[in-house]
C-alpha positions in Angstrom: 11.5 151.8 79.5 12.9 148.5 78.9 11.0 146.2 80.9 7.9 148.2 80.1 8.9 147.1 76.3 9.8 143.2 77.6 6.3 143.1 79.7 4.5 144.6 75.8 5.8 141.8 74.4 5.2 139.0 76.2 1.6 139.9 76.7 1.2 139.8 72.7 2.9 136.6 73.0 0.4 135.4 75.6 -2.3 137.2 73.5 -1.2 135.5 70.3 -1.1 132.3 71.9 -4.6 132.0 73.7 -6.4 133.8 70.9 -7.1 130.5 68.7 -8.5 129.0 71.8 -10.5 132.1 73.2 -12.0 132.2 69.1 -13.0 128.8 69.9 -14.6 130.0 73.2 -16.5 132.5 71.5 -18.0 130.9 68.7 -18.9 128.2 71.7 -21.1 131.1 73.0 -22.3 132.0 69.5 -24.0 128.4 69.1 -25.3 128.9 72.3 -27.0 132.2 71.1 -28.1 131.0 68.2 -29.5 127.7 70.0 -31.9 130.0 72.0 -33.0 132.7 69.2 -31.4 131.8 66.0 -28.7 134.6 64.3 -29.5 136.7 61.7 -27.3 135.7 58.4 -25.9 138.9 58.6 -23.8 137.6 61.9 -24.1 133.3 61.5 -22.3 133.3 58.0 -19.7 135.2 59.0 -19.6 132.7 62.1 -19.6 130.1 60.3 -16.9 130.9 58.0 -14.6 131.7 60.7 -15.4 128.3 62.0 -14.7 126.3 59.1 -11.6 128.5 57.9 -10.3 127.9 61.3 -11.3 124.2 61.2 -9.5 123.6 58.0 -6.8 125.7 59.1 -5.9 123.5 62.2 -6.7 120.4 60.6 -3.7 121.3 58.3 -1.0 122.0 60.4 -2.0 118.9 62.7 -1.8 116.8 59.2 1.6 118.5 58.4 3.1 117.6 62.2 4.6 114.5 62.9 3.2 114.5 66.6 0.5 117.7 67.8 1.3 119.9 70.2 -0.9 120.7 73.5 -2.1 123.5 72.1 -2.6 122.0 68.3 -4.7 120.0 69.8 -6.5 121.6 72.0 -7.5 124.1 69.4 -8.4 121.6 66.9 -10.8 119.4 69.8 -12.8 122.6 70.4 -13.1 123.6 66.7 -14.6 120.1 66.2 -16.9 119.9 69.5 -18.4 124.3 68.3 -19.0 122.4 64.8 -20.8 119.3 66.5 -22.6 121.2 68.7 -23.7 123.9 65.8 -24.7 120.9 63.9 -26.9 119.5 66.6 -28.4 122.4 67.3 -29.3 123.6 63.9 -30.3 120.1 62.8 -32.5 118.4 65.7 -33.6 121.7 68.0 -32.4 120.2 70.9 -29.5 118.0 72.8 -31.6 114.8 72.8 -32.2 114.1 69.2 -30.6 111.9 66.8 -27.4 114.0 66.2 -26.3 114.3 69.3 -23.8 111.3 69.3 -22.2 113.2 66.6 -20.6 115.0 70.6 -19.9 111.3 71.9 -18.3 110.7 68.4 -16.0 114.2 68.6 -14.8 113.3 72.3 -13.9 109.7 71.3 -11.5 111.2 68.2 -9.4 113.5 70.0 -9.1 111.9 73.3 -7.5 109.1 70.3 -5.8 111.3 68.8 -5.0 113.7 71.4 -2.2 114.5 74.1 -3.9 113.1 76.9 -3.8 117.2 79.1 -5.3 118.4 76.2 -8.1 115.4 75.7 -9.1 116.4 79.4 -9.3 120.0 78.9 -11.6 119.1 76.0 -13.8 117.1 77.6 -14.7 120.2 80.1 -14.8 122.3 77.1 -17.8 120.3 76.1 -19.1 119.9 79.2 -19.5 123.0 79.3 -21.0 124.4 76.3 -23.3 121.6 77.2 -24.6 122.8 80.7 -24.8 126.8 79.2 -27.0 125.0 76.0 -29.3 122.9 78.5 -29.2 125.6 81.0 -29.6 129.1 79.2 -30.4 128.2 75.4 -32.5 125.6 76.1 -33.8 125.1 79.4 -36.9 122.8 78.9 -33.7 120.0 78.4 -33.3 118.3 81.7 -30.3 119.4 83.7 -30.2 115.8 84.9 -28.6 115.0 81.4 -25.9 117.0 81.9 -24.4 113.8 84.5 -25.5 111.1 82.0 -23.9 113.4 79.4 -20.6 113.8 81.5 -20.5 109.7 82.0 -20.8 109.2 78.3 -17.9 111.6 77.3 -15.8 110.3 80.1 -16.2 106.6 78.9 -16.3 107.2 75.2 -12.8 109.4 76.1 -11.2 106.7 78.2 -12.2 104.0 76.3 -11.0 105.7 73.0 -7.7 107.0 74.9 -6.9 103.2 76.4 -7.9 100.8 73.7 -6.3 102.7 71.1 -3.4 104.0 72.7 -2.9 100.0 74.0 -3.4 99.1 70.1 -0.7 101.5 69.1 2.3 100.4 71.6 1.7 96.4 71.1 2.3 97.6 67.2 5.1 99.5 68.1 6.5 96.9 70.4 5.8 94.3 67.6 7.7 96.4 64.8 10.7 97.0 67.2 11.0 93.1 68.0 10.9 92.5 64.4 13.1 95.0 63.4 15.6 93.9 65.7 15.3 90.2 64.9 16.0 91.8 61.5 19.0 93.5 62.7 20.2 90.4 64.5 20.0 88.1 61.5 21.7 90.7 59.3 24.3 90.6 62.2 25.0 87.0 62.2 24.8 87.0 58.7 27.9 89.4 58.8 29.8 87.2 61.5 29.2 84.6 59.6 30.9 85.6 56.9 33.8 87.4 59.0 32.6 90.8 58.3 32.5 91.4 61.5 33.8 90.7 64.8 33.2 88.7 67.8 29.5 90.3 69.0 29.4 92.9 71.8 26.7 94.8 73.7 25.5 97.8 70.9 25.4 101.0 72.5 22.3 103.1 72.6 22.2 104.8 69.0 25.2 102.9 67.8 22.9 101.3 65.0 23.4 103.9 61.8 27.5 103.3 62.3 29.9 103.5 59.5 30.7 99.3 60.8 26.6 98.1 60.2 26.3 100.1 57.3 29.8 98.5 55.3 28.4 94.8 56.8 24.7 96.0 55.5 25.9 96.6 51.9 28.1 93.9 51.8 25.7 91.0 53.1 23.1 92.2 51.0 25.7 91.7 48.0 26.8 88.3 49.1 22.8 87.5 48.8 22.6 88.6 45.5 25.3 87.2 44.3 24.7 83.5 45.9 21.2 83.9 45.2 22.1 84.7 41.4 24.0 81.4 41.7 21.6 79.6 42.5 18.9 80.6 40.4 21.3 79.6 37.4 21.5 76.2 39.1 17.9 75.9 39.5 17.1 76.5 36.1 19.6 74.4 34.5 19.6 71.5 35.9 15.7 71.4 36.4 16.0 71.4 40.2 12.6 71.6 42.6 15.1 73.1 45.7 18.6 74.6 45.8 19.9 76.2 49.1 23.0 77.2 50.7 23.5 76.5 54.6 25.7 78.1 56.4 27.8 77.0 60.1 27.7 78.8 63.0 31.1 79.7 64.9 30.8 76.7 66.7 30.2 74.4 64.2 26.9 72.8 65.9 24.3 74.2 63.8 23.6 75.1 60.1 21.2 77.9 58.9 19.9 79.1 55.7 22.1 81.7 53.8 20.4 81.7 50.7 17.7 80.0 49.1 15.7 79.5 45.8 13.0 77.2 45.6 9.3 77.4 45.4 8.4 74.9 47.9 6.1 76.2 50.7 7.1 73.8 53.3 10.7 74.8 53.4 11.5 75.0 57.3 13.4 77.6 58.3 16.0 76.2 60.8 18.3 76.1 62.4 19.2 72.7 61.8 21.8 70.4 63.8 24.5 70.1 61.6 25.1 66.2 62.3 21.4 65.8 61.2 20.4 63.6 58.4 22.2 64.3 54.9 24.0 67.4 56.2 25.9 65.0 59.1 27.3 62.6 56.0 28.5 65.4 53.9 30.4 66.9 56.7 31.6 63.5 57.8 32.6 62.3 54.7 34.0 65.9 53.5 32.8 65.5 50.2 29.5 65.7 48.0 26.7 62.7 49.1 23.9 62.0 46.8 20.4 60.0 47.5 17.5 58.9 45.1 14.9 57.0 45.1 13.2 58.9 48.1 9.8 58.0 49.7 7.5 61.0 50.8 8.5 59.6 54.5 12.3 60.5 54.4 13.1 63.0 56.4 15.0 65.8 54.5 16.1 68.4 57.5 15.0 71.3 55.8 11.6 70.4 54.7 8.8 70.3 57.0 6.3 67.5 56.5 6.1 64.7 53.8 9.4 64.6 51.4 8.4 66.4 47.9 11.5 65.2 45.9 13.2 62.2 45.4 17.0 62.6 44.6 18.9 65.1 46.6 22.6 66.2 46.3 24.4 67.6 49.3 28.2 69.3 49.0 30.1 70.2 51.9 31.2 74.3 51.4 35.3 74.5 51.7 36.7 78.0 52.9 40.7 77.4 53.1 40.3 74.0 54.3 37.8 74.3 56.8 34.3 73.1 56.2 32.0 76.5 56.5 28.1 75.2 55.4 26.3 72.7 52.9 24.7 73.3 49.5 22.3 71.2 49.1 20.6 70.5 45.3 16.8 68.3 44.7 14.8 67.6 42.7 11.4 66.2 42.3 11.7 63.6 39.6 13.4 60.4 40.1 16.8 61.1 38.2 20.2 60.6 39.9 22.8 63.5 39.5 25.5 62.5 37.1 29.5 63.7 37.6 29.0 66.4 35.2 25.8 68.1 37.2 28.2 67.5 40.7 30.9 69.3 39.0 28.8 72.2 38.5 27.6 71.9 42.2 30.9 72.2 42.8 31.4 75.3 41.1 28.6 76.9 42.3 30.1 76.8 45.7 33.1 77.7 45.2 31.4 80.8 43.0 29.8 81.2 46.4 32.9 81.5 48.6 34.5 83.7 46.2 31.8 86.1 46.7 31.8 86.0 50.2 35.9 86.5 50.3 35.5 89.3 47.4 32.9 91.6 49.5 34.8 90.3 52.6 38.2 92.3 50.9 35.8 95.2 49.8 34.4 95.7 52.8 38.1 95.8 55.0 39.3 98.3 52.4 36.3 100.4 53.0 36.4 100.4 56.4 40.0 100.8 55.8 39.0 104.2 53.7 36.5 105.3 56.6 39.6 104.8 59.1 41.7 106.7 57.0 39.2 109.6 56.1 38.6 109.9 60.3 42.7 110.2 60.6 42.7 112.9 58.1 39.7 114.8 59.4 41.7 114.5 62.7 45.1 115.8 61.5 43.2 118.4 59.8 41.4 119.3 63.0 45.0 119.0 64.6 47.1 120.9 61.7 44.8 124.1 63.1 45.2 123.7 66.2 47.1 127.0 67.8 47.6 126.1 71.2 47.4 123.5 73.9 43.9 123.7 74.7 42.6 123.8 71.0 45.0 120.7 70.6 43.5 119.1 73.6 39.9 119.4 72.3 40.6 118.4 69.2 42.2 114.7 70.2 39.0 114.8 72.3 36.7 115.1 69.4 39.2 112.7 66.9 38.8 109.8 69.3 35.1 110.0 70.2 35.0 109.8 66.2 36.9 106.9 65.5 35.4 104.8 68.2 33.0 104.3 70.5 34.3 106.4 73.6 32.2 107.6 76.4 34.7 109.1 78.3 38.2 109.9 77.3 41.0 112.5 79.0 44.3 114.0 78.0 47.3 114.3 80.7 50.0 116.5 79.8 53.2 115.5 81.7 56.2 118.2 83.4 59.5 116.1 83.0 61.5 118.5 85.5 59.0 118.5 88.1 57.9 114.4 87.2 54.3 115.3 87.7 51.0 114.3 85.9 48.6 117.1 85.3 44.8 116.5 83.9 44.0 119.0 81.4 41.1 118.0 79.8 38.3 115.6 80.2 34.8 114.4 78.1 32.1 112.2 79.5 32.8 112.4 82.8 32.9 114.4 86.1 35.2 117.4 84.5 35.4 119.5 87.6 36.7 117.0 89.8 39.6 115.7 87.5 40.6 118.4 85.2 43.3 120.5 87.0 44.3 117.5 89.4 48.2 117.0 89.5 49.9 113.8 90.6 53.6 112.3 90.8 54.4 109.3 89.0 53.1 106.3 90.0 51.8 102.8 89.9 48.5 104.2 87.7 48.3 103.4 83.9 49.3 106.7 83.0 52.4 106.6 84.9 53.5 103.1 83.4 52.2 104.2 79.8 54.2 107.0 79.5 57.4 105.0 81.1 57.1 101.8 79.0 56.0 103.8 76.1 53.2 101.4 75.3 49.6 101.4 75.2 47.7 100.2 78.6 46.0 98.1 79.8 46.6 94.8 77.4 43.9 94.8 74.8 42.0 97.8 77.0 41.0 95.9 79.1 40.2 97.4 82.7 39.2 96.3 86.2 38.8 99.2 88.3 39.1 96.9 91.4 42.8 95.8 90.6 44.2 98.6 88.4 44.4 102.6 88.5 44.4 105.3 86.0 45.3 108.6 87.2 45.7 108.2 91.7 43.0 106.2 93.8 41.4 109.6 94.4 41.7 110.8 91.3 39.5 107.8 88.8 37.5 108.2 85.9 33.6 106.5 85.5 34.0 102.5 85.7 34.0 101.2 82.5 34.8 98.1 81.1 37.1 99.0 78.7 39.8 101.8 78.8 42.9 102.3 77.2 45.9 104.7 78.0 48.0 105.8 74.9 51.2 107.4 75.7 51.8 110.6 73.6 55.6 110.7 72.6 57.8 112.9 70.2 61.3 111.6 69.5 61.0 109.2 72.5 59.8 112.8 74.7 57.1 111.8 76.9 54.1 114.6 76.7 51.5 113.0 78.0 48.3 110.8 77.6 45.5 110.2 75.6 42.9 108.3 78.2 40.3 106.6 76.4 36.8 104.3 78.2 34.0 102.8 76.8 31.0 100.8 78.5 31.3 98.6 75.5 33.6 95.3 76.5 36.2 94.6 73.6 35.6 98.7 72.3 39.6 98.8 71.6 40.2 95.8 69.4 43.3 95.6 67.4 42.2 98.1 64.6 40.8 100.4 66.8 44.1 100.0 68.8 46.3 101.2 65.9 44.5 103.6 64.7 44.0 105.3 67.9 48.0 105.0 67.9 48.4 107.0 64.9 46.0 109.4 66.6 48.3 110.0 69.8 51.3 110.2 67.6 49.4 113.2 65.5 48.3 114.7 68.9 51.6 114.5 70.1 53.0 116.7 67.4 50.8 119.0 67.6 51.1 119.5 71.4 54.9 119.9 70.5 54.2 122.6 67.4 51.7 124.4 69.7 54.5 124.6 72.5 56.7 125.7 70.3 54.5 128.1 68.8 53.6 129.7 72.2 57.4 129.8 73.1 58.3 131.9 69.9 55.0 134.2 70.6 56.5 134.6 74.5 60.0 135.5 72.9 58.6 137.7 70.3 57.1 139.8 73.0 58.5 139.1 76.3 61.8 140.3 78.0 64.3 137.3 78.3 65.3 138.2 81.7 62.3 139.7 83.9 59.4 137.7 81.5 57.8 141.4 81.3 56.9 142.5 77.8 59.6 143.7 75.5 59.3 147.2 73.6 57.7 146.0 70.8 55.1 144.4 72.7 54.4 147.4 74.9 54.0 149.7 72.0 51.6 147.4 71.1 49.8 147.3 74.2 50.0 151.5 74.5 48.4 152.0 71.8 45.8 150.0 72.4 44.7 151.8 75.6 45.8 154.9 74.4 42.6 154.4 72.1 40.5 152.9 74.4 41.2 156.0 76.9 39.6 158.4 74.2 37.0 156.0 73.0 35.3 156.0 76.9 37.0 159.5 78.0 39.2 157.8 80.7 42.1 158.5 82.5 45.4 156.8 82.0 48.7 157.0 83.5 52.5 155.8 82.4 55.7 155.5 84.6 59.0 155.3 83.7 61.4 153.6 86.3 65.3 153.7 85.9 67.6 152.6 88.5 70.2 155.3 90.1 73.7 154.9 89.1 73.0 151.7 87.3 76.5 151.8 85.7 78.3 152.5 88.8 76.5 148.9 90.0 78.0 147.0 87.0 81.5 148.3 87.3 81.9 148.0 90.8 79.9 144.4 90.9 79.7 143.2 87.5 77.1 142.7 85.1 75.6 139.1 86.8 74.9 141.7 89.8 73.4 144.2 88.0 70.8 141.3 86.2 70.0 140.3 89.4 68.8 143.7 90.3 66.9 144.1 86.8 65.0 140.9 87.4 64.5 141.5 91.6 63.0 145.2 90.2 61.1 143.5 87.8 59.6 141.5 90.2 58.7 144.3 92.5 56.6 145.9 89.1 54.9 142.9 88.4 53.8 142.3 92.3 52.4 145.9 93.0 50.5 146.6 90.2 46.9 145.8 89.1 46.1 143.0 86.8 44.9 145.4 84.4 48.2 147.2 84.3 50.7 146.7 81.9 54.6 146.4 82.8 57.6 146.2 80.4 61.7 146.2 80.4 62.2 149.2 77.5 65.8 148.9 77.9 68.8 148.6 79.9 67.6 149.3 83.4 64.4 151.4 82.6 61.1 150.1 83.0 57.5 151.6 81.8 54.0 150.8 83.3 50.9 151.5 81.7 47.9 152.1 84.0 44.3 152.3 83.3 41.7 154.5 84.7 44.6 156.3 86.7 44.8 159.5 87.4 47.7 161.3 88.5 47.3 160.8 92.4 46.9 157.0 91.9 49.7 157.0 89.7 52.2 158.6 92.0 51.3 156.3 95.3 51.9 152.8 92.8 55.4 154.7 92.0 56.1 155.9 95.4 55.3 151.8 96.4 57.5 150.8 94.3 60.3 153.2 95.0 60.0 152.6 98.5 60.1 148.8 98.4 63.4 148.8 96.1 64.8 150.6 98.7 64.1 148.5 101.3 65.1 145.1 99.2 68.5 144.1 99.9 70.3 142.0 97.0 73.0 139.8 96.9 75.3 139.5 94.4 76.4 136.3 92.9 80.0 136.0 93.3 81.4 136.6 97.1 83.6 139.6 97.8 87.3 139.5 97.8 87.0 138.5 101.9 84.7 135.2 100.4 81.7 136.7 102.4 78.3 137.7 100.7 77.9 140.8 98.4 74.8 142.7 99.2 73.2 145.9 97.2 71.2 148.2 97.7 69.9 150.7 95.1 67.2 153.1 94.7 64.9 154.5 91.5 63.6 157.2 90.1 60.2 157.7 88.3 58.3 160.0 86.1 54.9 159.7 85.6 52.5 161.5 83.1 48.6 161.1 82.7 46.1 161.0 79.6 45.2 163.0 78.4 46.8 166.5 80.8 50.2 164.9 79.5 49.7 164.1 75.8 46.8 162.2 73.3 49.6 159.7 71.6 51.7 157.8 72.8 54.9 159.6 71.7 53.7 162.5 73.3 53.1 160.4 76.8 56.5 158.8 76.8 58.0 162.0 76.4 56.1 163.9 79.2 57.3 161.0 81.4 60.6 160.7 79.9 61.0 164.5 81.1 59.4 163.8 85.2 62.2 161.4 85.2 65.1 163.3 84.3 63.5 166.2 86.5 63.5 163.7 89.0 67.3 162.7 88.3 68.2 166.2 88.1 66.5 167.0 91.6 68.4 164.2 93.6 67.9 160.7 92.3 65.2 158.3 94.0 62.1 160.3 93.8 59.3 160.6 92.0 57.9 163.1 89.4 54.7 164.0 88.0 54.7 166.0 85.0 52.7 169.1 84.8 51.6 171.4 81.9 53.1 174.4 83.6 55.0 177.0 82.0 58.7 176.8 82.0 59.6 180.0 84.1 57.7 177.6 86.7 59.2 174.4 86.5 62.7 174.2 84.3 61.4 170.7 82.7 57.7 171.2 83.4 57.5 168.7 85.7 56.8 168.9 89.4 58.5 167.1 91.9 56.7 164.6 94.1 59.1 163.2 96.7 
């Protein structure tokens, strides 16, 4: 019945689909009906509204999404084309009239606007609903047209599709150049003024990053503020120009930072910074003034004839250093008195102030953003339960504090010296995660020994330096960086970081990645400590089998799942013959080794499914699913028979100095769910009472118990071996 239901379904799918297209279709053939005898009104106006309700319809959703789908598209060409072809038909009588480019006109606008599969499908959607008009609606027209009409559509389409399609990329090409130049300036405008670093390759997407966004806001503040400045220069001191230039890194060229003036002819730059006035004022280190300037002077940042004629330029001090220019003008003929430089002055250093103010706000907010990504990370690490969820959430931290595009945690054994790869992100995850190797030369090796981030400065040649083994490598990258994970000086492991970006682990990315590995590394240690009080909570100390508590746990668990599906369920209870006698005669160090080799004989013969537990002493209790009592009794018969046969030594040598060996031997009850007993009390005591029958009847047998009556079997239980 169910695929019958699937196969309903994804016909009306299909149905639902196609049906806007197959409407279109039909009221095609409905112009062509009406074309060759016309409709009665009883059946055109209902035509007709469909066709404009549908129209308007499709017209709305393609106005509402961003880009059309195929099938948008498609719909809304054909709607257009039935409503051309209606009108050309209604209007003129015929295909050759004067409405009949309103067809050429249709084609032209959606193989525009159109994806280009559903332009073509078009196109044969008119052609035809053309032929069936020329052919069966009107067939005085001359089938010959039907080729001219063809060519028509097929240039006005591809001359549509290519010219405006071509039109449309050179914009887009043309708004991404100057975006990016945009982008670029604002860049250097932030270097400039040390609110950033050194430039590096952007990664894809990297442009929305906290670190643009803090150098956005606080270049756009340093305009406003400089530009404030020197408005209130301007103003009062009647000047024609005023503009502050700033140095590159390299000190060769000067550019404008900010400028107020109303002069269209100021050039934009950059301008040699030995050039002209700007050369003397750095020379000289102090304020130069001219006057008396003829239209031929050449001032560097005008272009053409000199507009002013006295012009004040004042080297820009940033602790000593020489950073840019500003340069003062104005038109008249008056030279700048001490007074009006002393202003000059002021403005500038009004200038730097505002650059070193935003360059302070902006450290302390990246500062906050660093700090809010360390506490989202501790957070993330704080609830953290075990390894794994400790593992993945470094991971996560460390792709969001920097750019990473690959990064790996190794979790290092320090009895057996070996490095195993536990988790991996951005990179081939199935051949590295599991891999194990000894220490080494590699990076993670020395990391973890010298207790100090590698390489220097993350900087990594694949050619001369290893990570993990020379097998065992992660992508080749430019940058990577190895952060050893320590608690108290206890090497854990790693925290292996890479980036395609050169320089992606700078010194504040460095520490704070630090600070990361040290949280990571705690919470490795709290989840291994965690995991080690869960295994003592609930597993034997000796054999590393469950502990009573656990198994009640466990029992009762399948105890309901055994009546929720109706299925069987067996226990054994195993208790070693003359245990005592063993510890008297050998000691109690003998009679742990023979707990712990029985143990291991439980834990290698039964299922993975099955549940095995020490519930005391020297007895043992195994829980098996979907056993009956015949399954049940050849698992305990196994494992009777193979602690026969296993021969243990004891640890202390006889009084002769030679070897102590031991044997022993079992014996087991076993009861089954639900013949035995619904709870669990009443299951343990069904098998409690096959064992002691099987004690009773000899030692190192086994015994299933049986519902019988008593005058049959003195502990209603039936003897198996």
């Amino acid at each position: 019945m169910a695929p019958l239901v699937v196969l309903v379904l994804k016909l009306r799918r299909a149905a639902r689909t196609v049906a806007p297209f197959l409407c279109a279709v039909a009221l095609a053939a409905l112009v062509v009906i009406d074309a060759e005898s016309p409709l009665a009104p009883l059946y055109a106006v209902p035509g007709a509204f469909l066709l404009g309700g549908m129209l308007v319809s499709r017209a709305a959703n393609r106005a509402k999404a961003i880009e059309g789908t195929f099938k948008l598209d498609l719909e809304l060409g054909a709607l257009f084309l039935v409503l051309a072809y209606a009108a050309v038909t209604r209007v003129d009588g015929a295909l050759d009239g004067r409405m009949y480019p309103l067809v050429y006109v249709c084609v032209g606008l959606v193989s525009a606007f159109a994806r280009p599969a559903a332009s073509v499908v078009v196109l044969f959607f008119a052609l035809g609903t053309d032929f069936a008009l020329r052919h069966y609606a009107m067939p005085a027209s001359s089938m010959q047209g039907i080729l001219y009409t063809a060519a028509f559509m097929g240039i006005f389409a591809s001359f549509n599709a290519l010219l405006l399609r071509a039109e449309i990329a050179r914009v887009r090409k043309a708004l991404r150049e100057r975006i990016q130049a945009e982008v670029d300036k604002l860049r250097d405008d932030a270097r400039s003024y040390r609110l950033l670093g050194a430039p590096a390759p952007a990664r894809a997407g990297a442009r929305g990053t906290d670190e643009e966004r803090l150098a956005r806001s606080g270049v756009e503040e340093i305009h406003q503020s400089v530009l404030f400045a020197l408005r209130l220069l301007r103003q009062a001191m009647n000047l024609h120009t005023a503009v502050l230039l700033w140095q590159n890194d390299a000190g060769t060229h000067l550019r404008i930072s900010e400028l107020c003036s109303d002069d269209p002819n100021v050039a934009e730059g950059p301008f040699l910074a030995g050039d002209g006035i700007f050369g003397a004022a750095i020379t000289q280190r102090s304020a130069v003034a001219i006057g008396n300037l003829k239209p031929g002077y050449k001032l560097p940042y005008y272009a053409g004839p000199c507009p002013v004629r006295a012009a004040l330029a004042l080297p820009v001090f940033e602790h000593g250093a020489i950073r840019g220019i500003l340069v003062v003008d104005r038109a008249t003929d008056e030279p700048f008195t001490p007074r009006e430089q002393e202003l000059v002055e002021e403005a500038s250093r009004y200038a730097v102030r505002a650059i070193q103010n935003e360059r302070v706000f902006v450290q302390l907010e990246r500062a906050k953003v660093e700090q809010g990504k360390l506490y989202r990370a501790a957070e993330a690490l704080n609830a953290a339960t075990t390894e794994a969820d400790v593992v993945d959430a470094g991971v996560k931290s460390a792709r969001e504090i920097t750019s990473v595009d690959f990064a790996a945690v190794t979790l290092f054994d320090e009895v057996s010296k070996t490095h195993e790869v536990r988790a991996v992100s951005g990179g081939d995850a199935e051949g590295v995660v599991g891999q194990r190797f000894k220490n080494n030369a590699g990076l993670v090796s020395m990391a973890l020994e010298n207790k100090h981030p590698l390489p220097y400065r993350g900087e990594y040649d694949d050619k001369r330096q290893t990570v993990f083994t020379r097998k065992v490598a992660p992508p080749a990258m430019p940058s990577i960086i190895v952060l050893p994970m320590l608690v108290h000086d206890k090497p854990l492991g790693t925290l292996v970081l890479g980036s395609r970006r050169r320089g992606a682990f700078n010194d504040a990315a460095r520490s704070t990645l630090e600070v990361l590995a040290s949280h990571v590394a705690v919470s490795l240690a709290n989840a291994r400590m965690m995991r080690r009080l869960e295994e003592l909570a609930t597993m034997d100390g000796l054999t590393g089998l469950l502990n009573k508590r656990a198994m009640l746990e466990v029992a009762d668990q399948k105890i309901k799942a055994s009546k929720r599906f109706g299925r069987k369920l067996s226990v054994l209870v195993t208790d070693i013959d003359h245990f005592k006698k063993v510890n008297d005669t050998y000691g109690h160090d003998a009679g742990d080794v023979i707990i712990k080799g029985l143990g291991e004989i439980l834990r290698r013969e039964r299922r993975v499914t099955d549940a095995v537990a020490r519930f005391g002493g020297e007895e043992f209790v195994v829980i098996c699913e979907e056993t009956d009592a015949r399954g049940a009794l050849m698992l305990a018969e196994r494992v009777r028979e193979e602690l026969g046969k296993t021969i243990f030594h004891a640890p202390k040598p006889g009084p002769d100095g030679q070897p102590v060996t031991i044997r022993v031997t079992c014996s087991i009850g076993v009861a089954t769910f639900p013949e035995a007993g619904a709870t669990w009390e009443e299951m343990f005591k069904a098998a409690d009472e096959a064992l002691y029958t099987s004690k009773r009847s000899g030692r190192n047998r086994t015994t299933a118990y049986a519902p019988a009556p008593r005058a049959a079997l003195p502990s209603k239980a039936q003897s198996a071996a």
